[in-house]
C-alpha positions in Angstrom: -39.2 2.2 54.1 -35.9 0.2 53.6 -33.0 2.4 55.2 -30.9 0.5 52.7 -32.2 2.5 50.2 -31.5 6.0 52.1 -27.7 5.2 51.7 -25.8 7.1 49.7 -24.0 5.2 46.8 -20.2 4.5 48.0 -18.4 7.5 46.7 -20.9 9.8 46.4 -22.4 12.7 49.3 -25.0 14.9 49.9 -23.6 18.5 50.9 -25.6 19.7 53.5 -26.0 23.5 53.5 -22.5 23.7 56.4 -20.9 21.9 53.5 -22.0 23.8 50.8 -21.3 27.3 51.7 -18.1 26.3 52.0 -17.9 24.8 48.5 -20.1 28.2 47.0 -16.8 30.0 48.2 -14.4 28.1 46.9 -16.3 28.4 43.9 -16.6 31.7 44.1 -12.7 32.7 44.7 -12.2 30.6 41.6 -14.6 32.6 39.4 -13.4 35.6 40.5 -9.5 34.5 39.5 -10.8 32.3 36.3 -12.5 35.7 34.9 -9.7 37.8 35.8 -7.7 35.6 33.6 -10.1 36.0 30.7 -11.8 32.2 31.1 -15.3 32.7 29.7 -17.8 30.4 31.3 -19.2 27.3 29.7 -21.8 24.2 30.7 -21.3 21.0 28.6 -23.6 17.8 28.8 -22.6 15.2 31.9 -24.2 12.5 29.4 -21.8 11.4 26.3 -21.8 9.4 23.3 -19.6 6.1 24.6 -17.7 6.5 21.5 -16.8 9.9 22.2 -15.5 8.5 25.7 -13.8 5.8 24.3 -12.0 7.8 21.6 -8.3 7.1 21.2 -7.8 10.9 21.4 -9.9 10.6 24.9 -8.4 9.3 27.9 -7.1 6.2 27.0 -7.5 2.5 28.1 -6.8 3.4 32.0 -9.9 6.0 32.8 -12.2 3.5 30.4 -12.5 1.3 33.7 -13.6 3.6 35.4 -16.4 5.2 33.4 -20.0 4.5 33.8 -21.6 3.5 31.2 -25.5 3.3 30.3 -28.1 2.6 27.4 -31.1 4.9 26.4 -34.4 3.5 25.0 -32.8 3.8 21.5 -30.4 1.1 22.8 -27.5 3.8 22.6 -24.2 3.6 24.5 -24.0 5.9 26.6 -21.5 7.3 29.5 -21.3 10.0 32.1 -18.1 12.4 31.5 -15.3 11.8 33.6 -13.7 14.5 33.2 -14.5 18.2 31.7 -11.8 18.2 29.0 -13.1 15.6 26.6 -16.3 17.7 26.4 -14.6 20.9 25.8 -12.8 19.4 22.9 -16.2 18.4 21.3 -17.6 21.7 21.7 -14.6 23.3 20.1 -14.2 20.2 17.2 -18.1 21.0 17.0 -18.7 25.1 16.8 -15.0 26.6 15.9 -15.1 28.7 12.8 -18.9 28.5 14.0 -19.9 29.8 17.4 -16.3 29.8 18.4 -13.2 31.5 17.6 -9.5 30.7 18.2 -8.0 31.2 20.8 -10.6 30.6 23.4 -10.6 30.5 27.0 -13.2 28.4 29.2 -13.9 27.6 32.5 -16.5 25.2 33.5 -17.3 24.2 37.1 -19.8 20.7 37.0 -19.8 17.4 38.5 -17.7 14.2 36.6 -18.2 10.6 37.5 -15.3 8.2 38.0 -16.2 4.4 39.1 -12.7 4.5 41.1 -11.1 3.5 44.4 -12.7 6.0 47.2 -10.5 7.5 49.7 -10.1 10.8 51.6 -10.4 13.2 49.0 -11.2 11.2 46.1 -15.0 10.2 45.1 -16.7 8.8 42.6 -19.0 11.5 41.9 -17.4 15.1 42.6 -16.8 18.6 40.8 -13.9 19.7 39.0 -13.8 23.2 38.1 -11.5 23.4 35.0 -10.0 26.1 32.7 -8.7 25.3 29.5 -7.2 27.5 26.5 -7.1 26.2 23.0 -5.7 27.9 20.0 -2.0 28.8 21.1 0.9 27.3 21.0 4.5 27.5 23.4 5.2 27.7 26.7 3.7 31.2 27.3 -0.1 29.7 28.2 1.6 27.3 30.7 3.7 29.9 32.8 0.1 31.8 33.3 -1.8 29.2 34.4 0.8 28.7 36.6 0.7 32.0 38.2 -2.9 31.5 38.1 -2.7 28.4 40.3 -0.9 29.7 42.6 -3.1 32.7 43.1 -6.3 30.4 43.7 -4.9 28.9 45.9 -3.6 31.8 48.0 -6.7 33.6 48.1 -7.7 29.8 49.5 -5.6 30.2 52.2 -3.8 27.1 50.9 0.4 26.6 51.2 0.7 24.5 47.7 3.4 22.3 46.2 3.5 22.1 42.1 5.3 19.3 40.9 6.1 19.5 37.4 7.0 17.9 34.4 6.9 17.9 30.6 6.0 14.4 28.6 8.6 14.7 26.1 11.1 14.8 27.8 9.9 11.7 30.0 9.5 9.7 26.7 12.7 11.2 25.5 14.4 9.8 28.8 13.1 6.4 28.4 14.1 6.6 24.3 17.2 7.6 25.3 17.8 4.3 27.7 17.0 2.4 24.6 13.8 0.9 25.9 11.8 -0.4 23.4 9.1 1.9 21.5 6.2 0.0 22.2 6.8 -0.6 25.8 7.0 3.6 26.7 3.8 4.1 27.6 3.4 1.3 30.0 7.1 2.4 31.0 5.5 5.8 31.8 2.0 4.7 33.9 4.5 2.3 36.1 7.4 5.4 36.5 4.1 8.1 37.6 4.2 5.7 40.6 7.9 6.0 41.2 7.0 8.7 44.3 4.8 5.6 46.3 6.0 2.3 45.3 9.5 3.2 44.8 12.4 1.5 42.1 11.9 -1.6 43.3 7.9 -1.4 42.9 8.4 0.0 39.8 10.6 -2.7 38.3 8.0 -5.2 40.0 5.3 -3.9 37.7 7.0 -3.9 34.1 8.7 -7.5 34.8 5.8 -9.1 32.7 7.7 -6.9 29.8 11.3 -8.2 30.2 13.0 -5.2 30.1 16.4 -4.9 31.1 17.2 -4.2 34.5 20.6 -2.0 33.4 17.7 0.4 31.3 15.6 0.8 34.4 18.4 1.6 36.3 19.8 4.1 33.9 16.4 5.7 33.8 16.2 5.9 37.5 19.5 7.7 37.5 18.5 10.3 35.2 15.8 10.9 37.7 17.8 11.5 40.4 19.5 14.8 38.1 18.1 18.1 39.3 16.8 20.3 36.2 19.9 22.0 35.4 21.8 18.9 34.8 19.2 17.6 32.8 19.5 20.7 30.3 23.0 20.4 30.1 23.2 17.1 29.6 20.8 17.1 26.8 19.9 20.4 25.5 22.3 19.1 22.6 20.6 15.8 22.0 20.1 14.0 18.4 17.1 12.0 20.1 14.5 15.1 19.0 11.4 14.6 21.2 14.1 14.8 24.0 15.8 17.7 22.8 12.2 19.3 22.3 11.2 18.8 25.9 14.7 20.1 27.2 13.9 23.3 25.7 10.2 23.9 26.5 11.2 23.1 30.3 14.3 25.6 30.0 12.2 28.4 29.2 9.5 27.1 31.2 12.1 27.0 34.3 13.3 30.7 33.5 9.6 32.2 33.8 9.6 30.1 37.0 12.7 32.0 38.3 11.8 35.3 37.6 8.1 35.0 39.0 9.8 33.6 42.3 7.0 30.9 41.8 8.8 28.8 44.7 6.3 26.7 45.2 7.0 24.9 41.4 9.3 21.8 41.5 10.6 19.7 39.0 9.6 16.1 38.8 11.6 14.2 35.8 8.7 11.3 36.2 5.7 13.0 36.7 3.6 11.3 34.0 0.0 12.6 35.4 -1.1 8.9 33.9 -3.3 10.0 31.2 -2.1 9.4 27.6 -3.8 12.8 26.3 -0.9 15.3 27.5 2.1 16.2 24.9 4.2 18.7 26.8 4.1 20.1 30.1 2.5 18.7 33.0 1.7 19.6 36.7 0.1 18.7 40.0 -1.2 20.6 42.9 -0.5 19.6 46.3 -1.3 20.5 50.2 2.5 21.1 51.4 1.1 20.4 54.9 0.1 16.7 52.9 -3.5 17.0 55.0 -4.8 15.1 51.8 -2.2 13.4 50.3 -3.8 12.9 47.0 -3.5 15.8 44.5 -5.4 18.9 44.9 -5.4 20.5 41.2 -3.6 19.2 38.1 -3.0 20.2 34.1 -1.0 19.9 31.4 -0.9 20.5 27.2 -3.0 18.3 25.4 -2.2 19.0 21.6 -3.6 15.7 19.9 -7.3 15.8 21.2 -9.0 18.6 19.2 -6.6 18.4 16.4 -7.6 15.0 15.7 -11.0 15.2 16.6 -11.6 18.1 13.5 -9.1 16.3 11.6 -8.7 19.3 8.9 -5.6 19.6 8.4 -5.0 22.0 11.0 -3.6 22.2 14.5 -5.5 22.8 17.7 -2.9 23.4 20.4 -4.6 23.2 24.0 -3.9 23.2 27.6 -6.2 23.1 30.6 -6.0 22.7 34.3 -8.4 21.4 37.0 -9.4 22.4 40.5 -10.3 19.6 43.0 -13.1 21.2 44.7 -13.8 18.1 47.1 -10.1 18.1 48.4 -10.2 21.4 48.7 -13.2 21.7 50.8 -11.7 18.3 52.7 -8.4 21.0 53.7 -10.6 23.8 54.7 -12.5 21.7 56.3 -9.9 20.1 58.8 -9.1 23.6 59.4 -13.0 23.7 60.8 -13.2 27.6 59.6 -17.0 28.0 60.1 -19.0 29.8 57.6 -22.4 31.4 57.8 -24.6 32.1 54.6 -26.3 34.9 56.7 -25.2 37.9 57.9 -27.7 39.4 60.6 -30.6 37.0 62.3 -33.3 39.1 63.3 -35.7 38.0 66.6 -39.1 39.4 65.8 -41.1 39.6 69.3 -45.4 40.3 67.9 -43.2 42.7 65.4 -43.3 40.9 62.0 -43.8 44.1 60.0 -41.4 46.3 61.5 -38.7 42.8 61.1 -39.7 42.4 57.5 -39.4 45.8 56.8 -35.5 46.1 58.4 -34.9 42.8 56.9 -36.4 44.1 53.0 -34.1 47.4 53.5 -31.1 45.6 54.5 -31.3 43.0 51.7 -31.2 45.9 49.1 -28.5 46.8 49.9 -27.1 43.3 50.1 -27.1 42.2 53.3 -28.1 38.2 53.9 -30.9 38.4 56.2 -32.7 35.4 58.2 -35.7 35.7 60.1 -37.3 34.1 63.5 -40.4 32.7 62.1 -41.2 29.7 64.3 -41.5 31.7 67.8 -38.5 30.7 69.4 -37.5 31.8 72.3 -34.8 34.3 72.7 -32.6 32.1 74.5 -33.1 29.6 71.5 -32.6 31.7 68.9 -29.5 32.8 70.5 -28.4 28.8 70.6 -29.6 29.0 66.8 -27.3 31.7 65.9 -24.3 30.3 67.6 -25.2 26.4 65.9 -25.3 28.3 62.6 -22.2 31.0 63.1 -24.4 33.7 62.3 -22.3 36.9 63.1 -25.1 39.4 64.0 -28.4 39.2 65.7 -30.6 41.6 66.6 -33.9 41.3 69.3 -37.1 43.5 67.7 -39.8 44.2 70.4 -42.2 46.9 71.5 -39.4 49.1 73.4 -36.9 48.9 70.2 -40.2 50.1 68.2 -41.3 53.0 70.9 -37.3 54.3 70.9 -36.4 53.6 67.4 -33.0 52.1 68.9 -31.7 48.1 67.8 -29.7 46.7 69.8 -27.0 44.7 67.2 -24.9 42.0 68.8 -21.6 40.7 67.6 -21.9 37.2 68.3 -18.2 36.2 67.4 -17.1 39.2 69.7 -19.7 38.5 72.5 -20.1 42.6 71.9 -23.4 45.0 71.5 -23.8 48.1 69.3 -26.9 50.2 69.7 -28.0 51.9 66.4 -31.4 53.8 65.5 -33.6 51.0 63.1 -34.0 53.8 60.8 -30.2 54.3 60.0 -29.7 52.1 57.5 -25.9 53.1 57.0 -25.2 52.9 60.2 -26.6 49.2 60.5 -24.7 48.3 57.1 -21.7 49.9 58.9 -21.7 47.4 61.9 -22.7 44.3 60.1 -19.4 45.2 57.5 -17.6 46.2 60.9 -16.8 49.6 59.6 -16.1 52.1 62.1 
């Protein structure tokens, strides 16, 4: 066979089972907060109509180079979803008043496909694991997914940086230097770069649009202002989308304060690139900058369900993604090892005695392996320590005759001697109770 053909594609791993018991937990601590939250679970379809891709309520021009794109034996254009929230707006532009009432929370934790540069961190075939809320308006939605984020990725073990932001008043800024209308959002994809390429980079990239170089630099300056300024300044404004924005991010700011939620800083041009967001936007970061690339990220979207029904009405939503690959990358560096089993039992000519422990334990929960392939005690042992199982336990004719296990703590180096009838007992060691 070709070996070529054994590659993976470039962007795109298989997670051997070290890998993916670490992802299963990650997953797993984010289930446990998403529910705890009221996020309902949801699967949507990784193949889309092109056209529901391409939507000018979608993404916009900038993730359209990225998506993959296909035809079916009807000839149909097809693509794979880059992202989870354009198919959570079709489900709710598609069942509400149906299926679905307002408001309604979702989480949804599948693969997206992005034909994009590959770096540590970033693939082109990886999981997000998203929440979204749709059906209320305000800032209040924002401040708890805030609190939310930050909770994730505590119980991750993660020290996180949350720059935020809020659209309007980034447009408003760049109305308010007199910049021309149909330049702003090209104005605001160059400025989300302001962080890596700098003013001068910046100014490099819009030069095609002959835009004055006083403007930019009056736009820069309103950057440097720290969030109080910024209110002051404007909180009075006649330009109204700026005077909007000043508001939401002054009550948005006070929550902030009196949840202690340090980690939250205020970016003035954060533009978190899309064109889909309205109002408030955020990223996630590793404040040890281990990946370097952002970690989570969300914002209100207000535009893409409301125009997708098109009733009449509005659909108000905001959402927030996980990157579970970046994640795993930071937990990974760390090197904390992770077993899927709890106890490895050594069966020597006593396979009905070891199934039988093994069945009693996994009642009651416990994640037991078995030797099946004869090994050899020294072996196994080697096995156990390869595979950072925490227990292991030797069955032979003695242990049988005496009814006494002998249970060793592998991370300890330690031995507990327990009768193989006392199941409590045995539970108590493996969950280190005393």
């Amino acid at each position: 066979m070709n070996n070529n053909i054994l590659k993976n594609i470039k962007g795109t791993f298989d997670s051997l089972p070290n890998e993916q018991i670490v992802k299963n937990q990650i997953i797993s601590k984010l289930k446990n907060n998403f529910e705890a939250y009221g996020y309902l679970p949801l699967e949507t379809s990784i193949l889309c109509n092109y056209d529901l891709l391409a939507s000018k309520y979608a993404g916009g021009a900038e993730i359209l180079k990225e998506v993959y794109t296909l035809k079916d034996q009807g000839n149909r254009d097809i693509g794979l979803r880059y992202d989870l929230t354009v198919p959570f707006s079709k489900v709710i532009a598609a069942n509400v008043n149906k299926e679905i009432s307002l408001p309604f929370r979702r989480y949804e934790i599948g693969k997206v496909f992005r034909d994009g540069p590959v770096k540590l961190g970033r693939n082109r075939e990886f999981y997000q694991c998203d929440v979204d809320l749709c059906g209320i308006s305000g800032i209040y939605p924002e401040i708890e997914m805030l609190l939310m984020a930050s909770k994730c990725y505590k119980d991750l073990g993660i020290n996180i940086e949350i720059e935020w932001n809020n659209r309007k008043v980034l447009s408003g800024l760049i109305k308010e230097c007199n910049i021309e209308e149909e330049y702003i959002s090209r104005v605001i994809l160059s400025v989300d770069k302001l962080a890596k390429i700098g003013e001068d980079g910046v100014i490099k990239e819009l030069e095609e649009l002959n835009i004055n170089k006083d403007k930019l630099d009056k736009l820069f300056s309103y950057f440097k202002l720290d969030i109080d300024t910024l209110i002051n300044n404007f909180k009075d404004s006649t330009n109204e989308i700026l005077k909007e924005g000043i508001s939401e991010i002054e009550e948005l700011q006070t929550y902030i304060n009196k949840f202690n939620l340090n980690e939250c800083v205020f970016t003035p041009y954060l533009a978190r690139g899309l064109e889909i967001y309205t109002g408030t936007i955020w990223e996630v970061f590793d404040r040890q900058k281990r990946i370097t690339s952002s970690i989570g990220a969300g914002g209100r979207y207000d535009k893409i369900i409301t125009n997708f029904i098109d009733d009449g009405n509005v659909y108000p939503a905001v959402g927030m993604t996980f990157g579970l690959v970046p994640i795993y990358e930071i937990m990974s560096l760390e090197k904390k090892n992770s077993s899927v089993y709890d106890l490895y039992i050594i069966p020597m000519d006593t396979k009905y005695e070891s199934l039988l422990l093994a069945k009693k334990l996994r009642d009651n929960g416990v994640k037991v392996i078995i030797e099946m392939n004869n090994k050899k005690v020294k072996k196994a042992f080697e096995w156990a320590n390869k595979n950072n199982v925490p227990f292991v336990t030797v069955i032979g004719e003695t242990e049988i005759n005496t009814e006494i296990i002998k249970i060793k703590n592998m991370n300890e180096s330690s031995e507990k001697e327990v009768n193989i009838n006392d199941i409590n007992s045995i539970l108590n060691i493996i969950n280190k109770i005393d």
